[in-house]
C-alpha positions as CSV (number, residue, x, y, z in Angstrom):
1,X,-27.8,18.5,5.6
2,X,-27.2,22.3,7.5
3,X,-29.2,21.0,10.0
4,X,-27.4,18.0,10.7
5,X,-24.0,20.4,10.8
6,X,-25.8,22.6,12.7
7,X,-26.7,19.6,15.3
8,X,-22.8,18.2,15.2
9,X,-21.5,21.5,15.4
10,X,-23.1,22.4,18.3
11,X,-22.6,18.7,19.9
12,X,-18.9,19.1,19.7
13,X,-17.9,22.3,20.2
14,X,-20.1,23.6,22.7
15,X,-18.1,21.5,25.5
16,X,-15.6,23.3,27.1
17,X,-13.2,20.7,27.1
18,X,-13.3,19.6,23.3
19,X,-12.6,23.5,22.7
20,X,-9.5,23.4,24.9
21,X,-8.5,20.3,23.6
22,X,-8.4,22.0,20.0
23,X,-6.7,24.7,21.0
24,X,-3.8,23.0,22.4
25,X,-3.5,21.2,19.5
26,X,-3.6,24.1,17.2
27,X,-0.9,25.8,19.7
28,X,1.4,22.8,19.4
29,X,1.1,22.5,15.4
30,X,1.5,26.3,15.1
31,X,4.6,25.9,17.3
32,X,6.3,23.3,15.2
33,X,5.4,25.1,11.9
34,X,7.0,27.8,12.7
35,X,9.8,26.8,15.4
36,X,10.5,23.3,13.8
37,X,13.9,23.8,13.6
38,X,14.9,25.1,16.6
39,X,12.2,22.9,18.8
40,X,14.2,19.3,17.1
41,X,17.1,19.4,20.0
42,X,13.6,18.7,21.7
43,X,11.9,17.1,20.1
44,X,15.1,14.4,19.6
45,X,15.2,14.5,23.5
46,X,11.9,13.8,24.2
47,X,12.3,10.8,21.9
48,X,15.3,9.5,23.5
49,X,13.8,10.5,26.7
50,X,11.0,7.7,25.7
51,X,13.1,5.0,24.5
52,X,15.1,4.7,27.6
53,X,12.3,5.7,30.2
54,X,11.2,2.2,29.7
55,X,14.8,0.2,30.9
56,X,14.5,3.4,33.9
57,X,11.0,1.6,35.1
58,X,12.7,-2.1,34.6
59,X,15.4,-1.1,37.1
60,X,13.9,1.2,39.5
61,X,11.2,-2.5,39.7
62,X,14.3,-4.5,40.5
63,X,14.5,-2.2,44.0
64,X,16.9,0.2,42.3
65,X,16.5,4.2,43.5
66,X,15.3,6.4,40.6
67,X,18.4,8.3,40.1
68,X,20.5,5.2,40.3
69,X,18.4,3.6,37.6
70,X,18.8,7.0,35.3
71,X,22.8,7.1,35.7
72,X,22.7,3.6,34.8
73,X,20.6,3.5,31.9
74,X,21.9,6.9,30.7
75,X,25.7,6.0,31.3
76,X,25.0,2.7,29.1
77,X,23.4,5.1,26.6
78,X,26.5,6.9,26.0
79,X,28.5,4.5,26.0
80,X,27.0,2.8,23.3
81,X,27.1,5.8,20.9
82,X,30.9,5.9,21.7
83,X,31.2,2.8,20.2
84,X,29.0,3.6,17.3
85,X,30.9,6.5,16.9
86,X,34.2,4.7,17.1
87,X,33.6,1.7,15.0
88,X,30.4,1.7,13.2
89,X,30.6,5.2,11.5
90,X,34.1,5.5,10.2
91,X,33.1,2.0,8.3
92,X,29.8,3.9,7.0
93,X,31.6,6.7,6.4
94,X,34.5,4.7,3.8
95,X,31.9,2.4,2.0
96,X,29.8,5.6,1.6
97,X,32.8,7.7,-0.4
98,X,33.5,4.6,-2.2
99,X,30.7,4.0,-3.4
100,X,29.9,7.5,-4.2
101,X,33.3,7.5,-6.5
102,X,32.4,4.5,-8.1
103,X,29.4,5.4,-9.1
104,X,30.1,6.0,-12.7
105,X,31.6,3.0,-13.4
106,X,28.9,1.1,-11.9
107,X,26.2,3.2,-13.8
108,X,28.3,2.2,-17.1
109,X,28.8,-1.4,-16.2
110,X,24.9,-1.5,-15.2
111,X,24.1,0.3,-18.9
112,X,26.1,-2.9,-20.5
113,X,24.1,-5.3,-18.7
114,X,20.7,-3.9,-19.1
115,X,21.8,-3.6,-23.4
116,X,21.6,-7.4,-23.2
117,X,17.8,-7.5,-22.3
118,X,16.6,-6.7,-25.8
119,X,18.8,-9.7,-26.7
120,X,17.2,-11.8,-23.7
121,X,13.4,-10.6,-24.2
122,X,13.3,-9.2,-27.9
123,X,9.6,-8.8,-27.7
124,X,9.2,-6.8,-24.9
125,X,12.2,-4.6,-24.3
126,X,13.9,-2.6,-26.6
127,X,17.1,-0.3,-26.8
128,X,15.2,2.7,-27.4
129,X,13.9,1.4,-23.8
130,X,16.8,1.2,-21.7
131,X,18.0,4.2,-23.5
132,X,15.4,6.6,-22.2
133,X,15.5,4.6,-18.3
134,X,19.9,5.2,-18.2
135,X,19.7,8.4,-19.5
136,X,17.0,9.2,-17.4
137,X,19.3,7.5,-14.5
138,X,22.4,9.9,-16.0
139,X,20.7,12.5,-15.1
140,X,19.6,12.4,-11.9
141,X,22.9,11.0,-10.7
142,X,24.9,14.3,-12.6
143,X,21.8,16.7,-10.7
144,X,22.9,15.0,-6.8
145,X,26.4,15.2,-7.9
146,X,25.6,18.8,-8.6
147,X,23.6,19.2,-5.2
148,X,26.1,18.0,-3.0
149,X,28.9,19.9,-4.3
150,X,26.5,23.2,-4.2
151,X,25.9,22.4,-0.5
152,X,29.0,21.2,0.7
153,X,29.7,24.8,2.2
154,X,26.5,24.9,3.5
155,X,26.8,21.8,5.2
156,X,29.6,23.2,7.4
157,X,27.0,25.5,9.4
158,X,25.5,22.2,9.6
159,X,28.2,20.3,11.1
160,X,29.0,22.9,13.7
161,X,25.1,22.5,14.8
162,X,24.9,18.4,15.2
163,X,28.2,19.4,17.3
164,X,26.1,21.5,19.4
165,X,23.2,18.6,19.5
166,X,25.8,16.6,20.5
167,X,26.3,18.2,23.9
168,X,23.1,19.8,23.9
169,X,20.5,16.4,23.5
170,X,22.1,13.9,25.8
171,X,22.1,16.8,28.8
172,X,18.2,17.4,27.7
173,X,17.6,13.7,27.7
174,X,19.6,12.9,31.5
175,X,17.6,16.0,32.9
176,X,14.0,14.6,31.3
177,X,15.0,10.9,32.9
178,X,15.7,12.5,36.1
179,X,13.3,14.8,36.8
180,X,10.4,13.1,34.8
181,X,8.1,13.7,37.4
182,X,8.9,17.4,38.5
183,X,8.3,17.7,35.0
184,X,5.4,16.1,34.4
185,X,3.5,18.2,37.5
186,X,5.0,21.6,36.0
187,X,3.4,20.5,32.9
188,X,-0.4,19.4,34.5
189,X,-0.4,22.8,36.6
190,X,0.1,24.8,33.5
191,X,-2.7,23.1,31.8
192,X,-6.7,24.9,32.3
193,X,-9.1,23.3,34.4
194,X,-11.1,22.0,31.3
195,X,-9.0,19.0,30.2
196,X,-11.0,16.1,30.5
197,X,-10.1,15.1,27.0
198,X,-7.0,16.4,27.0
199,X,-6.5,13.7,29.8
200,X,-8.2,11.3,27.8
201,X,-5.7,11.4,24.6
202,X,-3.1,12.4,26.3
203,X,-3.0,8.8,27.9
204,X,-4.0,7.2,25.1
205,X,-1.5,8.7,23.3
206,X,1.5,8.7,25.8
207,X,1.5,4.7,25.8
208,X,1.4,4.3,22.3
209,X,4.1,6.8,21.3
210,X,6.5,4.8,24.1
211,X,5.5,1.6,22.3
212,X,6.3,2.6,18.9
213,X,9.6,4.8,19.7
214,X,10.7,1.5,21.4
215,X,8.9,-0.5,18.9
216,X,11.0,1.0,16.2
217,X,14.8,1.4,17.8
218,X,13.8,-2.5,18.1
219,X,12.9,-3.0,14.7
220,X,16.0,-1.1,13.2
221,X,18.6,-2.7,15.3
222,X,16.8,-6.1,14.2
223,X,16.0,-5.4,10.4
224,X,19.7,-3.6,9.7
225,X,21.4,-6.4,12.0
226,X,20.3,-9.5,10.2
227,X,20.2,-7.6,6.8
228,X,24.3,-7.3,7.3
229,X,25.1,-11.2,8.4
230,X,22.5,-11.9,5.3
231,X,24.9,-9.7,3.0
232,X,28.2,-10.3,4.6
233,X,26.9,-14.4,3.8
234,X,26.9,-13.4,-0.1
235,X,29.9,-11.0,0.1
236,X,28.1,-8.7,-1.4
237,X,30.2,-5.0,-1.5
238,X,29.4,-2.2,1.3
239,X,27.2,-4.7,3.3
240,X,27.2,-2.4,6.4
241,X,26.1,0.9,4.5
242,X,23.8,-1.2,2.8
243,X,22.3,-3.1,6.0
244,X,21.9,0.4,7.9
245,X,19.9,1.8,4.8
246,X,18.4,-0.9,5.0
247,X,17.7,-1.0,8.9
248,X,17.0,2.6,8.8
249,X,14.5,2.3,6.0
250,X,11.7,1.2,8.6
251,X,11.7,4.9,10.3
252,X,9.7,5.4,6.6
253,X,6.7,2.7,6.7
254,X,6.2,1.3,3.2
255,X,8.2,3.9,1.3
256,X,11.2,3.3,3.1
257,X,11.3,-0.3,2.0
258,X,10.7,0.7,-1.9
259,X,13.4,3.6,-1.7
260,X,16.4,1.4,-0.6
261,X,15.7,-1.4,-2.9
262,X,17.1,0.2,-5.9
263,X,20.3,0.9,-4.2
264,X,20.6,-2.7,-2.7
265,X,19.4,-4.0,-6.6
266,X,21.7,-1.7,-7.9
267,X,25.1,-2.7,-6.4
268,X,24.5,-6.6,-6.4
269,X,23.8,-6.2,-10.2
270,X,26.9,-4.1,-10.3
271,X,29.0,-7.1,-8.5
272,X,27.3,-10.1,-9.6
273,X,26.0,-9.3,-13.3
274,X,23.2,-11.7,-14.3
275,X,24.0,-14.4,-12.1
276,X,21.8,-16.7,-9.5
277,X,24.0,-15.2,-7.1
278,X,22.2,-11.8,-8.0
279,X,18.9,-13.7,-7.5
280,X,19.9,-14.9,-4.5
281,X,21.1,-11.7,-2.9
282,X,17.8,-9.9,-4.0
283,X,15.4,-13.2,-2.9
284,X,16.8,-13.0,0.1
285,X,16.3,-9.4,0.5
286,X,13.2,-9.6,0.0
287,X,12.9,-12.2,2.3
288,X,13.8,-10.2,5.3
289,X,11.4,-7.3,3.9
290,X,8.6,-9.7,3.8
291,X,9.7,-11.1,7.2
292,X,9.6,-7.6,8.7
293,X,6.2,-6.4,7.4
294,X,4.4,-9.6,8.5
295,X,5.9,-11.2,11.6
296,X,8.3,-8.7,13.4
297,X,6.1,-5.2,12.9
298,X,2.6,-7.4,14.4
299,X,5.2,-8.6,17.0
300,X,6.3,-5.1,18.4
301,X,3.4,-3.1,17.3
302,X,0.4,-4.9,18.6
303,X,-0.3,-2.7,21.4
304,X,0.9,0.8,19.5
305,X,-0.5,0.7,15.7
306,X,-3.8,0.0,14.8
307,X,-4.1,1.2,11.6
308,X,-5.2,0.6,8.3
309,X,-2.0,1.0,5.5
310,X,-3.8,3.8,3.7
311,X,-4.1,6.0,6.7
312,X,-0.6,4.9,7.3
313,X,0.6,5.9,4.1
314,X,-1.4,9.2,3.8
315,X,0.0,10.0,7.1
316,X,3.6,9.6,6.1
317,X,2.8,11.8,2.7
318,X,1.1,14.5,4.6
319,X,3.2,14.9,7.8
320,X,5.9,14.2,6.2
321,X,5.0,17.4,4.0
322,X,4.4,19.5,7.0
323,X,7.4,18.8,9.1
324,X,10.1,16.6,6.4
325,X,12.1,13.6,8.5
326,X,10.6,13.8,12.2
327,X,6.9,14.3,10.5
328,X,7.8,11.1,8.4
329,X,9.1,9.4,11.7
330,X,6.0,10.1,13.6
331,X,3.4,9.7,11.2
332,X,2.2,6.7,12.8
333,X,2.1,8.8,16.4
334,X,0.4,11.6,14.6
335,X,-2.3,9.5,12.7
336,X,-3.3,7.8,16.2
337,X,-3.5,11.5,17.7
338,X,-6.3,12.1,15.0
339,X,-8.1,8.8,15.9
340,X,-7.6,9.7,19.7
341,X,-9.3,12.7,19.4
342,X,-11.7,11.4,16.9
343,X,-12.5,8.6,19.2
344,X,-12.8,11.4,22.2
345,X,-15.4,13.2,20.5
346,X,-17.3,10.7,19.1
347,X,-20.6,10.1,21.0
348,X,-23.1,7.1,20.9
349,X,-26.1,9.3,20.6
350,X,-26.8,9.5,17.0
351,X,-27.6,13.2,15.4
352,X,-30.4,12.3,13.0
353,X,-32.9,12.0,16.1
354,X,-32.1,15.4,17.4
355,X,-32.9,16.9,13.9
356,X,-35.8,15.0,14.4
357,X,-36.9,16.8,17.4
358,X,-36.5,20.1,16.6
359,X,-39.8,20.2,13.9
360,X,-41.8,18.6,16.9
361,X,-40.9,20.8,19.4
362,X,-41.8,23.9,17.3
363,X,-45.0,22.5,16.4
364,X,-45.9,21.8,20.2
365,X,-44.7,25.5,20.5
């Protein structure tokens, strides 16, 4: 076993380029650590910066100039977060304070509905049951009550900062677009003359994080679009804070999903009580869940994830730990840069035989 360590420790690391290649990597995780917070202006620029490099090359193919085809896209940009700003968030904004402030009443109205399951299913539910599950429910609802009030303050310095993102981003993203390629050769020169590898992922890599960035703003617009005509169908209260939970749920693979089905389950049971309309509403929800997962994410993903769910999950739990939101958001990303440069390193030439060799050539010695 030492020997074989021995063999693939030697194998790896003795090329110049796998030991540049980690140490990049080990710069740029050390970087984020411990500059997370100021590097996300960035880091949100350089995903914009993606998501609309792609509608940059559609234009500039058309016979379009580059610049022309980055005032375009970039003007188009803005102007649809105008209108999100205008229209879409003063509506999120509303349902979300109602809902907050009715909170209570629907927690109270839910507690009467759930007493009548003992009634319904005497043998396996009791009241001691749904005791322990609403009080439970009590008090986690009191304790983010509690948080929010506690931070509000705090949230103030927060404010003032997404004002400053607000300016800040959309000027990094217009200057990425339009001087990609100054950039890009800035970028090369500063790297060392061993980057074979480095070359290697970072092409891999750089068409597979456009794919899924594009991938995803796809699947959200998609996912939270037909999620609201689907509620707005049933009338169902606070579809469009709902269908954006909902829509927004997919930046979180798997968990996501889970997390905003209580939320959706709980304000259907709320209006509708134990109705078929309540069936209906959560069928149907689960409909467009199901829909996602197995026709619309192979669809747009083909090309970018290649992954098996555990690693997927894992990947979400782990970076998600490191870096909170944008390590959730890029799990995927991050899990295909370990397989990049696990597929870099690996080599067809199997270690066993080298161990072998070593006993003969010290006997021939």
């Amino acid at each position: 076993m030492w020997d074989y360590l021995k063999v693939w420790y030697k194998r790896k690391f003795s090329d110049p380029d796998a030991i540049t290649l980690f140490l990049l990597i080990a710069v740029l995780f050390l970087l984020i650590v411990f500059f997370g917070n100021l590097l996300a202006p960035i880091l949100v620029a350089v995903a914009l910066a993606y998501l609309l490099d792609w509608p940059v090359q559609r234009l500039q193919s058309m016979g379009l100039s580059h610049l022309i085809s980055v005032v375009v896209v970039f003007t188009l940009f803005i102007a649809l977060n105008v209108l999100l700003i205008l229209f879409l968030v003063p509506v999120i904004w509303q349902q979300s304070i109602t809902l907050i402030a009715e909170l209570p009443e629907m927690f109270s109205e839910v507690r009467k509905l759930l007493n009548r399951l003992p009634e319904l299913f005497p043998g396996y539910i009791s009241e001691m049951n749904i005791h322990q599950v609403m009080d439970n429910l009590n008090q986690r609802v009191m304790a983010f009550g509690e948080t929010l009030i506690s931070q509000s303050l705090s949230r103030i310095i927060g404010i003032m900062a997404l004002l400053i993102y607000l300016i800040v981003v959309p000027l990094l993203v217009f200057f990425m677009l339009k001087d990609k390629r100054e950039l890009l050769g800035h970028l090369s020169r500063s790297l060392p003359a061993n980057r074979r590898l480095i070359s290697q992922v970072s092409d891999e890599m750089n068409l597979q994080i456009m794919n899924y960035i594009r991938g995803k703003a796809i699947e959200v617009v998609i996912v939270g679009g037909v999620t609201y005509i689907a509620f707005a169908l049933f009338d169902l209260r606070y579809a469009a804070l709902l269908a954006v939970l909902v829509g927004l749920s997919v930046l979180i693979p798997y968990i996501g999903a889970a997390v905003v089905t209580l939320p959706v389950a709980l304000v259907a049971l709320f209006q509708f009580g134990w109705s078929p309309m309540l069936a209906y509403v959560l069928i149907t929800y689960l409909v467009i869940q199901a829909l996602d997962g197995n026709v619309l994410v192979p669809l747009l993903f083909s090309e970018a994830v290649s992954l098996n769910p555990v690693y997927i999950i894992a990947a979400v739990l782990i970076f998600g730990g490191f870096w909170g939101f944008w390590g959730v958001f890029f799990a995927i990303p991050l899990a295909s840069l370990v397989k990049a440069v696990i597929t870099a390193l690996s080599s067809n030439e199997p270690i066993s035989p080298q161990i072998e060799k070593k006993p003969a050539s010290s006997a021939a010695d």
